[in-house]
N, C-alpha and C positions, 0 to 999 in steps of 0.2 A: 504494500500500500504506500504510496506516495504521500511527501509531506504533506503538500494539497488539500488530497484527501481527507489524512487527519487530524488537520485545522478545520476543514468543513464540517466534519464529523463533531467534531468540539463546538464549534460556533452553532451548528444546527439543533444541537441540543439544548444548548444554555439559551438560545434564544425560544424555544419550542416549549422550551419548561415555563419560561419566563412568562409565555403570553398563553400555556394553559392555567396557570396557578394563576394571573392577572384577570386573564378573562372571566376562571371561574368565581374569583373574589367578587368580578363586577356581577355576574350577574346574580350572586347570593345577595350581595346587600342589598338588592331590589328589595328582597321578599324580606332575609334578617339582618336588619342596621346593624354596622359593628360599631360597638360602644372602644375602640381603641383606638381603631382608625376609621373616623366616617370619611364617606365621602359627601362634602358641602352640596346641597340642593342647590344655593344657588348657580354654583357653577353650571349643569345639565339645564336648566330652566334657559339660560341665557347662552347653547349648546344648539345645534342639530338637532339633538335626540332626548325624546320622552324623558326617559329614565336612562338609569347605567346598565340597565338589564340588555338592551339593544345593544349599546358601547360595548360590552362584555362578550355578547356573542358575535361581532365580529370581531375582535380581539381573538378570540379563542377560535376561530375557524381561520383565519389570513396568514396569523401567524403562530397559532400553537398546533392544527391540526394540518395546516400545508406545511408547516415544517416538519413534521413527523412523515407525511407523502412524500414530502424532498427527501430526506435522508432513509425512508426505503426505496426510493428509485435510485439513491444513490450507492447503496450499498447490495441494490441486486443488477448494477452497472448499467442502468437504460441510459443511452445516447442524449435524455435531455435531461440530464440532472443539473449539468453545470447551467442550463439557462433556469431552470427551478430554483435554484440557488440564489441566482443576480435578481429573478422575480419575490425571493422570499425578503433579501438584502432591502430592496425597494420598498416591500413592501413595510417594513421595522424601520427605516429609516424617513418615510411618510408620515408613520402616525406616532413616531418622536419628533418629529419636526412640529409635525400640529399639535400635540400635545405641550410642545415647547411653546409654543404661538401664543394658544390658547393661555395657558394657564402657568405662564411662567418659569422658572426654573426649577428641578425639583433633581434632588441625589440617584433617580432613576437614571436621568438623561445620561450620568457621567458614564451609565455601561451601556445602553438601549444606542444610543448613537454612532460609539464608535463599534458595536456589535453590525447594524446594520451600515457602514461604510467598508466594512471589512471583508463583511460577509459577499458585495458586492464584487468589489476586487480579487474577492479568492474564487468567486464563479468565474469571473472573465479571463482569471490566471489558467480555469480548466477548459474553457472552450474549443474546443478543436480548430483548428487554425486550418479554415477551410479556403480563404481570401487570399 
């Protein structure tokens, strides 16, 4: 296995954990508040979306469960993993961005950001060099 690989391997995980365990936080505090860390109403009100129960499930489908599809196409070797990859990159580096926009700075961003710029560059580092 190439070095590549496992940095992808590494980066696809810790991002895939990161945005099941996030997502699923989002969409439990819909239904039970957490009295340790809420998340502010007003924030969602002045949002896109209803509630954080919507936020959570596409959180937890874009980038917890496409990163878990990435990294088994990637490890049972199909031909588009590295663009799954640069699409998963994108995709964590979009919604740290708006999340940054949104609502400020927060001790997330310092891994969610450079997870998803990385993640970018180590798919384009595997693309087949067809050009």
């Amino acid at each position: 296995m190439t070095r590549f690989r496992k940095i992808s391997i590494i980066l696809l995980t810790l991002s895939s954990s990161i945005g099941v365990f996030r997502g699923a936080r989002l969409i439990n505090d819909a239904w039970f508040p957490d009295i340790l860390f809420p998340f502010p109403e007003e924030k969602i009100t002045d949002s896109l979306f209803s509630n954080y129960a919507i936020l959570g499930w596409i959180l937890l489908s874009l980038v917890g469960v496409f990163g878990f599809v990435t990294l088994c196409c990637m490890l049972l070797r199909k031909k588009i993993y590295p663009y799954l990859i640069i699409i998963q990159g994108i995709f964590i580096s979009f919604l740290s961005l708006t999340h940054l926009l949104y609502s400020s700075f927060s001790p997330i961003h310092l891994f969610t950001i450079p997870i998803g710029v990385s993640t970018i560059v180590i798919g384009v580092m595997q693309t087949p060099r067809e050009f």
